[in-house]
C-alpha positions, 0 to 999 in steps of 0.5 A: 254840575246840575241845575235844576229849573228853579223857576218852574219848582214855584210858578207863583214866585217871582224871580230876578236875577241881579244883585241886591245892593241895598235894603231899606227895611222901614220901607221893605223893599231890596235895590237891585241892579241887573245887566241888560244887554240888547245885543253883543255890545250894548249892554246897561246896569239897571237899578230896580226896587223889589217890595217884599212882604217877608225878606229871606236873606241867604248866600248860595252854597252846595247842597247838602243832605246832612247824611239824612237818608232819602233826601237824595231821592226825594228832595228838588235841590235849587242847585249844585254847585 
């Protein structure tokens, strides 16, 4: 599979990665939790609320160019799966 470095695609976005485990739409934020390890057996889940402006929700899935010419060439796919 191929990975495309998705953090550079967009330096202005921030990234996270962890899991959304609630959305609390009247005050626009996303609970996540993350693990964090600090070395081999010390690892922890952390919760943290990410404000949001605009929330986009989406679940992963493998590229696809619909059988549109070009796309292959000239498009930044986030990720193959």
């Amino acid at each position: 599979s191929i990975i495309e470095p998705i953090r550079e695609a967009n330096p202005k976005a921030t990234y996270f990665e962890a899991e959304a485990t609630s959305i609390n739409l009247g005050a626009k934020s996303v609970t996540c939790e993350s693990i964090v390890c600090d070395g081999v057996n010390e690892c922890e889940i952390r919760d943290f609320d990410v404000p949001y402006d605009r929330l986009i929700v989406a679940v992963g899935a493998s590229s696809n160019t619909f059988g549109v010419k070009g796309v292959r060439e000239h498009c930044l796919f986030m990720k193959q799966l």
